[in-house]
C-alpha positions as CSV (number, residue, x, y, z in Angstrom):
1,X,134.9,103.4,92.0
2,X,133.6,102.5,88.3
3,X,132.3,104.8,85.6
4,X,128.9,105.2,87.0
5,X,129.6,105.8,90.8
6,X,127.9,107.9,93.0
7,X,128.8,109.9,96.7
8,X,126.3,110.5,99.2
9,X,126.8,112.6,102.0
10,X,124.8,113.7,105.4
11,X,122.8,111.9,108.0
12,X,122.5,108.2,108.7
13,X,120.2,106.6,111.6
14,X,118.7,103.8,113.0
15,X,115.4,104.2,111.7
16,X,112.2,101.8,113.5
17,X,109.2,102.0,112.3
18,X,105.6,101.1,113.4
19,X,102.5,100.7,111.3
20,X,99.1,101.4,113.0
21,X,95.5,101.8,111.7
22,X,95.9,105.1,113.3
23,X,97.7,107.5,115.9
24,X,97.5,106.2,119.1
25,X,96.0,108.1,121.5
26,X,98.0,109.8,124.4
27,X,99.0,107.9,127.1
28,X,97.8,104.4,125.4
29,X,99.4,101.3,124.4
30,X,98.9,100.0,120.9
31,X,99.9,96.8,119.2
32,X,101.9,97.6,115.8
33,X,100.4,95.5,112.8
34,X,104.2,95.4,111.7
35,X,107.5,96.7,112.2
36,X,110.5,97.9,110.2
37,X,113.7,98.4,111.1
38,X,116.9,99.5,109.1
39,X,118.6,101.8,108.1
40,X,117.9,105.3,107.6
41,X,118.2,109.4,107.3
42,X,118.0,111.5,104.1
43,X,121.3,110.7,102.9
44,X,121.6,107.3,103.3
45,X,117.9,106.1,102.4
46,X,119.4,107.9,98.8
47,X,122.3,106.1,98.6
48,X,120.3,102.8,99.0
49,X,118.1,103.4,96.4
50,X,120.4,104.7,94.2
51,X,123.0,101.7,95.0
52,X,119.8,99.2,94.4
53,X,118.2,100.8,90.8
54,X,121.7,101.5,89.3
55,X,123.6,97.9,90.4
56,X,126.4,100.2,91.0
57,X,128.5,101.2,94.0
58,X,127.4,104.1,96.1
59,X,129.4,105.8,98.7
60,X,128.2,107.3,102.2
61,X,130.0,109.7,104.0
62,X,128.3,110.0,107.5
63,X,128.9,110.1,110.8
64,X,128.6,105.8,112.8
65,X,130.8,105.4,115.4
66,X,131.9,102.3,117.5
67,X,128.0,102.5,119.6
68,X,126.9,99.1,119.1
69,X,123.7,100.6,116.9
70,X,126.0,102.3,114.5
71,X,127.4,98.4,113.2
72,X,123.5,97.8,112.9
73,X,123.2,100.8,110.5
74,X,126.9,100.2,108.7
75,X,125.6,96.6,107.9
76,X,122.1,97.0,107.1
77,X,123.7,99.6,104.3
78,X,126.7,97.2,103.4
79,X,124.0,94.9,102.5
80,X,122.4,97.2,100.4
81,X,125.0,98.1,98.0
82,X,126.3,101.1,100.2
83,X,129.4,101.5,101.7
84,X,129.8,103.9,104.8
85,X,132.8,105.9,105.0
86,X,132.8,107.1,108.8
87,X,133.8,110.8,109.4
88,X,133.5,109.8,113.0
89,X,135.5,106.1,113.4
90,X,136.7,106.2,117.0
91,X,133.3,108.6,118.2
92,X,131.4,106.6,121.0
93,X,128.5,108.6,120.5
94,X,125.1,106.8,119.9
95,X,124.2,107.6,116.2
96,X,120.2,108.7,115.9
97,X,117.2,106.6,116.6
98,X,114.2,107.9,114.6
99,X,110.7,106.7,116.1
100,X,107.9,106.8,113.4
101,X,104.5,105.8,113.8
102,X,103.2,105.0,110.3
103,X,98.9,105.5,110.7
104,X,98.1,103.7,107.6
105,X,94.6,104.5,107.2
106,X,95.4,108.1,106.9
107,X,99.2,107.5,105.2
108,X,100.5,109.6,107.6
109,X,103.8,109.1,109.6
110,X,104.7,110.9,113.0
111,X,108.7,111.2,113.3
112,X,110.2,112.0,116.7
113,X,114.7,112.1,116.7
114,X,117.7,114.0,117.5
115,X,118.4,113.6,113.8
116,X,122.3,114.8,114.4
117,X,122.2,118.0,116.0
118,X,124.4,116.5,119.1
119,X,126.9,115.1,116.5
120,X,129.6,117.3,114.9
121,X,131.9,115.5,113.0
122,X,134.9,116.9,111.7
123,X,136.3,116.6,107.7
124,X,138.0,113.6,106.8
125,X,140.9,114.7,104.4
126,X,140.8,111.6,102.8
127,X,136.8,111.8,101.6
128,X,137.6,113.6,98.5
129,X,139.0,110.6,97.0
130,X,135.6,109.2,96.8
131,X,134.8,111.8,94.1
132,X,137.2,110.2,91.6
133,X,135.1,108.4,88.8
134,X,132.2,109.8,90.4
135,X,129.0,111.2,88.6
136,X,127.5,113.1,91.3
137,X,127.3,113.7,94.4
138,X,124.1,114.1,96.8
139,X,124.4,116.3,100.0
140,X,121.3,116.4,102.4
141,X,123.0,119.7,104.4
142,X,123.6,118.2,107.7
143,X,127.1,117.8,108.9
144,X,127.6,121.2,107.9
145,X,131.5,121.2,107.4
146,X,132.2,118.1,105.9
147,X,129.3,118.5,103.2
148,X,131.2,122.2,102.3
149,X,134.4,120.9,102.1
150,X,132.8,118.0,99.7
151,X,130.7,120.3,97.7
152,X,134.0,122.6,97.0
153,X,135.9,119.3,96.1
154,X,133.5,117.8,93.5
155,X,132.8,121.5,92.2
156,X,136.7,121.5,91.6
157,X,136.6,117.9,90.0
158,X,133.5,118.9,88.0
159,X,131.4,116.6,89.5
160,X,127.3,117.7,89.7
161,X,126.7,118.7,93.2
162,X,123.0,117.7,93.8
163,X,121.5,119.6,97.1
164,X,118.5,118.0,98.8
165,X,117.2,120.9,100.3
166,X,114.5,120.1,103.2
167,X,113.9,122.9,105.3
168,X,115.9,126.3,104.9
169,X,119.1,126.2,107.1
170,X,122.2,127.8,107.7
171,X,124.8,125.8,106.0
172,X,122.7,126.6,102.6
173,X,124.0,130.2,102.2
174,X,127.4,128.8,101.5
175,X,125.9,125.4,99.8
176,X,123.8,126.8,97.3
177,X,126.5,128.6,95.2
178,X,128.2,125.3,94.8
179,X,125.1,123.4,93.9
180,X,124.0,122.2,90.6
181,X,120.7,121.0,91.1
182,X,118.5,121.7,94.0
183,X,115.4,119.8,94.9
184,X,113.4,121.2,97.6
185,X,110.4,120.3,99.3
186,X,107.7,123.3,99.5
187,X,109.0,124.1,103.0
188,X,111.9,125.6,101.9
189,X,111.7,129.1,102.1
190,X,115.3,130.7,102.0
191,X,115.3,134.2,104.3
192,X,113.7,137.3,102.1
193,X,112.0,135.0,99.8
194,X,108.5,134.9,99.8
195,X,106.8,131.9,101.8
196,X,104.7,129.6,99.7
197,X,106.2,131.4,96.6
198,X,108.1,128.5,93.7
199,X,108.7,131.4,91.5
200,X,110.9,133.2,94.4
201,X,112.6,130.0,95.3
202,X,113.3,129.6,91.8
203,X,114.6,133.3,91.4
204,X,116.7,133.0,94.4
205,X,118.2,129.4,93.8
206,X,119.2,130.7,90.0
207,X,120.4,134.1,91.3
208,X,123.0,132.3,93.6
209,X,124.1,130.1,90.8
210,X,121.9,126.4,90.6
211,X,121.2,126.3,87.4
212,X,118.5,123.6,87.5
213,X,116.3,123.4,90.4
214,X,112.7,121.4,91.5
215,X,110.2,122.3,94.8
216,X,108.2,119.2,95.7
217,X,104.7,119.1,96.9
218,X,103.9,115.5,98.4
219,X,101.5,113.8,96.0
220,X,101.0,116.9,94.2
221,X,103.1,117.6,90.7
222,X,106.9,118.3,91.2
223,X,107.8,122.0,89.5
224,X,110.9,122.6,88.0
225,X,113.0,125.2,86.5
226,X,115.7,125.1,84.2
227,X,118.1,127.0,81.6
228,X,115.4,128.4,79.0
229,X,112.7,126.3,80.8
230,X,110.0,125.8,83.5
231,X,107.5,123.5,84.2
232,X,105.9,120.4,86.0
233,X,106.2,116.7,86.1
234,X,103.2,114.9,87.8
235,X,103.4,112.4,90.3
236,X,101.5,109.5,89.5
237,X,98.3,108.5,91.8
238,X,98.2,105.4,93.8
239,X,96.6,104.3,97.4
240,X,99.9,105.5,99.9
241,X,100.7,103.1,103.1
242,X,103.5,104.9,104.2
243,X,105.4,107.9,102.5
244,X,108.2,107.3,105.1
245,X,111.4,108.2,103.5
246,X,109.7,109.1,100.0
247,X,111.6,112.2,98.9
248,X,114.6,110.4,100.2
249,X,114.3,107.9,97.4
250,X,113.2,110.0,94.7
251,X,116.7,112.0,95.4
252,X,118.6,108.3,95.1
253,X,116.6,107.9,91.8
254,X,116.8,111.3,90.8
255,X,120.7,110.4,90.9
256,X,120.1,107.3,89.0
257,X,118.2,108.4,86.1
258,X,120.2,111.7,85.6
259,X,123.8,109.9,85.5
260,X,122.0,107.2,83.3
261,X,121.6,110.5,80.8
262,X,117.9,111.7,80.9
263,X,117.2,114.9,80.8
264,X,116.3,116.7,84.0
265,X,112.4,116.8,83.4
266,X,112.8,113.0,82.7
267,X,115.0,112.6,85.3
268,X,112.3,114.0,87.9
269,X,109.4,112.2,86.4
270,X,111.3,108.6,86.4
271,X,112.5,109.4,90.2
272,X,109.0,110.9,90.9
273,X,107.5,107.3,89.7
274,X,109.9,105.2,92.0
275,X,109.4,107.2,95.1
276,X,105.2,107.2,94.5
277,X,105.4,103.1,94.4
278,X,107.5,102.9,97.5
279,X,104.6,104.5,99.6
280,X,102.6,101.6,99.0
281,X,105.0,99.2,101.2
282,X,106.2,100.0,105.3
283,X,109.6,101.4,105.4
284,X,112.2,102.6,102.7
285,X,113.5,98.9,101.8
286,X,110.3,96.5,100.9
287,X,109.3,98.9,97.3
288,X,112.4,97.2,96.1
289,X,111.1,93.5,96.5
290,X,108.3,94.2,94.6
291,X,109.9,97.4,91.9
292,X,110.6,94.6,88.7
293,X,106.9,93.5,89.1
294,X,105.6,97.1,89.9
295,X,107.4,98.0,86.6
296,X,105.5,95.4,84.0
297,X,102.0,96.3,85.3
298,X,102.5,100.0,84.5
């Protein structure tokens, strides 16, 4: 797959979203100011902006199926440098719509999906083959058995396993000790640890064996802790629009700008810049049209 590949792996869905001044109010009908639809789920929202900032191929291992909506998603992705490899070809299962209402005047978005739970997919023995020639790979934690079964492969290839850890869940107690680099958001809270408590999460992650590990905080600064050092990275200030699918993208740039060699504080505060200018566009896709521009005003 070339000397600078990458492999995602974890949840894809069809992903529409509406902007609003505000949240409608129960039982109401509201007329959307616009619309986006793509694309979407951790996984693959990090492959696409990984795929579009490097120029290089990225690789999704998901779940589609032959339901007429997962083409949609398979060629919305195919068009944006990604290619899906299906864990679940023959599956007649409808892949998962996500609903957001994006209130712009508040940059708030309201997310309503099954987001996978219904879908088990099984592991494809064939997916390991992805990892050859890869420089990392990105797990988001759903699709439990496939995303162990990759984690143990790339650990055995010595490719970087890099976790994006949401919310605490089962499939992490097995995860963690093949993991690299963890970046959480500040829900994640493993059981035991304290809640609310970076230096716990920090403790536990490098107790388990991630060596280099961040916690998130929205538009507050990102902390990190690695080998012989701790700190933060701030997240630059801007008027947000939508922070749909944010910490998605800063994971696919994360994965960019640490392959492309920088360090993993520079790594974070490069992804951290990407993901902040998307939230001034709708969706996960229309920061890209306008990222070469972005970049020379800065």
């Amino acid at each position: 797959m070339g000397s600078r590949s990458a492999v995602f792996a974890g949840l894809s869905t069809m992903d529409l979203s509406y902007a609003v001044d505000r949240f409608p109010a129960e039982d109401s009908k509201t007329q959307a100011a616009d619309l986006f639809l793509g694309a979407g789920g951790p996984a693959a929202n990090a492959a696409v902006a990984y795929a579009f900032l490097s120029g290089g191929p990225a690789a999704l291992v998901t779940a589609l199926g032959k339901h007429p909506l997962a083409e949609l998603i398979r060629t919305d992705l195919r068009e944006h440098g990604v290619i899906a490899r299906d864990l679940t070809p023959d599956g007649e299962q409808q892949p998962p719509v996500s609903s957001i209402i994006v209130a712009t005047d508040a940059a708030t978005r309201t997310i309503v999906s099954l987001d996978g739970s219904r879908i088990h997919p099984e592991f494809d023995e064939s997916a390991p083959a992805l990892l050859d020639g890869a420089t990392v790979l990105l797990l988001d934690g759903h699709y439990p058995e496939p995303a162990l079964r990759l984690a143990a492969a790339a650990r055995a290839a010595g490719v970087p396993v890099v976790l994006d850890a949401g919310r605490w869940r089962p499939v992490h107690a097995e995860l963690l000790p093949l993991t690299a680099i963890a970046i959480c958001s500040s829900a994640f809270t493993p059981p035991g640890v304290q809640q609310d408590s970076p230096e716990s999460v920090f403790e536990f992650l490098h107790a388990v064996g991630v060596g280099h590990a961040a916690i998130t905080g929205g538009d507050g600064p990102i902390r990190y802790s690695a080998p012989g050092e701790r700190g933060e990275v701030a997240v630059p200030p801007i008027t947000a629009i939508d922070t749909l699918g944010a910490g998605d993208i800063l994971h696919g740039a994360f994965c960019h700008f640490h392959t492309a060699g920088a360090d993993f504080p520079s790594a974070l505060r490069h992804a951290a810049e990407v993901a902040t200018q998307s939230c001034r566009y709708l969706g996960t896709r229309e920061w890209m049209r306008h990222y070469r521009s972005d970049q020379s005003m800065r």
